[in-house]
N, C-alpha and C positions, 0 to 999 in steps of 0.2 A: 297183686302178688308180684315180688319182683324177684329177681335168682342174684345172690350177691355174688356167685362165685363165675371168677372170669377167666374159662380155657384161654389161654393160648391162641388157638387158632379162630380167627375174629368168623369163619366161614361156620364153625359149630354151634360159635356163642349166638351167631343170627338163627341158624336152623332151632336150637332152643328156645328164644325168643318168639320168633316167629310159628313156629308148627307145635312146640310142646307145651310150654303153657297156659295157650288157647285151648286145649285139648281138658287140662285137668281138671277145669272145672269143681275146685276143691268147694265140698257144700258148708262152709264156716269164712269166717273171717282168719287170715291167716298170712304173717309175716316169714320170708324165709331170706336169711341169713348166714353168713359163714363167721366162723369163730373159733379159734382153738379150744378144743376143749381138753379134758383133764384123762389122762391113762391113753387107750390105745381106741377111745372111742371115734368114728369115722361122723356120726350126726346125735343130734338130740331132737326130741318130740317132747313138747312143755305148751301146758298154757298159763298166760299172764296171770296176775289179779284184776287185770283190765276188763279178762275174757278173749282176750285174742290169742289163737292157737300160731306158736313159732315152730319153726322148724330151722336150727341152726346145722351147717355142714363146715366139717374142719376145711380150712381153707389148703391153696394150691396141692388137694389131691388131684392126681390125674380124671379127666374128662368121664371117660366112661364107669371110673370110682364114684366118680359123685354125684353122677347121673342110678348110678347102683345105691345107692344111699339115700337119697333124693326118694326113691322110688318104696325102698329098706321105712325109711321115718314117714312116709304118707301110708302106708301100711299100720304102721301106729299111731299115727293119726286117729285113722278108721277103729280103731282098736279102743285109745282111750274117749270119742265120741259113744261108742258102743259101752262103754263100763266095763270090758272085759278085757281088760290088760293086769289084773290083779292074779285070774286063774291062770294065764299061759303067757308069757311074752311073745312067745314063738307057736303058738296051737295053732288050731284050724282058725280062727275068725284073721289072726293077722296073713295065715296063708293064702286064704280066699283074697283078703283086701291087697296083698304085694300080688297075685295072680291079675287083679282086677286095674293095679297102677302098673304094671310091668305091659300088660296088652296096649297100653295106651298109646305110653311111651313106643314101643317099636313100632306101633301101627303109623304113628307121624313123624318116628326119628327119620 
């Protein structure tokens, strides 16, 4: 897994690198990437025809934006692994799974 998007300050970009994700342990194959995307979307959750699940995040948002985002699309991740991103975008299944990447994230930030 690599993080294409590069704060600013080289001391954050290492603390990510290094302590967050070692931590994620995402259970899939999975590419993540930054990318402008189209209206006022902050990331996207897709997977290939390859089978590999992307997660792209719009680039040079602010640090703890896209560390929020980051956290926001592996939530849906967990969601469309589960099949159940059709009944709620935002229901309980995606809430549990951003509860479950949000603990992770501040426990090694």
């Amino acid at each position: 897994m690599s993080w294409g998007i590069k704060p600013d300050d080289a001391a954050v970009r290492r603390l990510w690198r290094e302590r967050v994700l070692p931590e994620l342990r995402v259970p899939c194959s999975l590419h993540i990437s930054s990318r402008y995307l189209s209206g006022d979307d902050y990331g996207c959750c897709f997977q290939a025809k390859s089978g590999r699940w992307n997660v792209c995040i719009r680039p040079k948002l602010p640090y703890c934006t896209a560390v929020d985002t980051m956290i926001h699309e592996l939530a849906h991740l967990d969601q469309l692994m589960a099949n159940s991103l059709a009944h709620d975008q935002h229901g309980s299944v995606w809430g549990v799974a951003y509860s479950h990447w949000y603990q992770i994230v501040m426990r090694v930030a």
